[in-house]
C-alpha positions in Angstrom: 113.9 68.2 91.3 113.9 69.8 87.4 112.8 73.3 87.2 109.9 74.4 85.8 111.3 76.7 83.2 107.8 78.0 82.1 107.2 78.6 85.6 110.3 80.6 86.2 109.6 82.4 83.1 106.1 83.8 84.0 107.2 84.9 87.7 110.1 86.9 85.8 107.5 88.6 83.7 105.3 89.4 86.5 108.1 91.0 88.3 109.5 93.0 85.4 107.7 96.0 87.5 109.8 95.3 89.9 113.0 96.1 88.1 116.7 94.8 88.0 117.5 91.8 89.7 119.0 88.1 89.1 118.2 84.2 89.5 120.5 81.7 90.7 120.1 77.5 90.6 120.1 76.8 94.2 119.4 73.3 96.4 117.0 72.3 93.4 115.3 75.4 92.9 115.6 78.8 91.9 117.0 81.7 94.5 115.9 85.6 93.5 118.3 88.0 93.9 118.8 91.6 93.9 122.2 93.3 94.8 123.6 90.1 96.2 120.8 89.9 99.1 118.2 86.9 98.2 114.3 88.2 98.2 112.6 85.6 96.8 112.7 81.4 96.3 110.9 79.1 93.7 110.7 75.5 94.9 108.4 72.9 94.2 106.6 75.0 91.6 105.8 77.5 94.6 106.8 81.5 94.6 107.7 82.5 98.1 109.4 86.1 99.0 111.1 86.9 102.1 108.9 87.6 105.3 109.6 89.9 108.6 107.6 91.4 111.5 107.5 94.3 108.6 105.5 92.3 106.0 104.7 89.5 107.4 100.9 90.4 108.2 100.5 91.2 104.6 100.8 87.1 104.2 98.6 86.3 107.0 96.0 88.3 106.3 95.8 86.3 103.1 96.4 82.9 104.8 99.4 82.3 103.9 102.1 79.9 106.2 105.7 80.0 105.8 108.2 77.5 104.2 108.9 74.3 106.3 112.3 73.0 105.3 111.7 68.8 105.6 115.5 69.0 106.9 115.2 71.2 109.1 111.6 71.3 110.6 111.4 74.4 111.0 109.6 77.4 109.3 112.0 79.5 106.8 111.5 82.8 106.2 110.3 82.9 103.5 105.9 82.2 102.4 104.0 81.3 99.8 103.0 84.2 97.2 99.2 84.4 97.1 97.5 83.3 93.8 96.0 87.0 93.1 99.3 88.8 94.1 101.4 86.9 91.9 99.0 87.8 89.2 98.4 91.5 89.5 102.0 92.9 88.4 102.1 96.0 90.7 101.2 94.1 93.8 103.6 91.9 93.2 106.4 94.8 92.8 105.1 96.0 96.1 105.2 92.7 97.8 108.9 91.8 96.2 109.9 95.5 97.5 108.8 94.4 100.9 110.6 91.1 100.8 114.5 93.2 99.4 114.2 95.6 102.3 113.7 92.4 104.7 117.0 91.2 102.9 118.6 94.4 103.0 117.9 94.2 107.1 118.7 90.6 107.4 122.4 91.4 106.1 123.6 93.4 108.5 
């Protein structure tokens, strides 16, 4: 699966409020990362960020549904962005703040 560059290149501007952190190539998409600990995914043209009990209202209040690997059948941690999040900058830095401290738990 190609990457969308421009794609990838709007989701980094909209979370330039979000500060510091790094992509990575990964299983034909694109892996966010901050300190080490992955937050975020782009596959299939699709923004996800990192879901737990903590956050994870936030994306079914907006009816959102979690990634389903076809491999493993199973839902991922990790959900779709909503449309109007990904487009308000601040949201989104509160939203991708949500998903690191999810990471920052998961690594324990």
């Amino acid at each position: 699966m190609a990457i969308n560059q421009s794609y990838l290149d709007y989701i980094t501007d909209q979370l330039s409020v979000f500060g510091n952190f790094e992509t990575k190539k990964m299983f034909g998409g694109i892996g966010f990362f901050r300190e080490g600990k992955m937050f975020a995914m782009i596959g299939g043209d699709t923004f996800r960020l990192k879901v737990d009990d903590d956050n994870k209202q936030d994306y079914i209040d907006n009816g959102m549904k979690p990634y389903v690997s076809k491999g493993k059948k199973k839902g991922m941690p990790y959900w779709e962005v909503p449309t109007s999040v990904i487009e308000d900058k601040k949201a989104l830095s509160e939203w991708a703040s949500k998903s690191y401290a999810a990471a920052v738990k998961a690594k324990k």
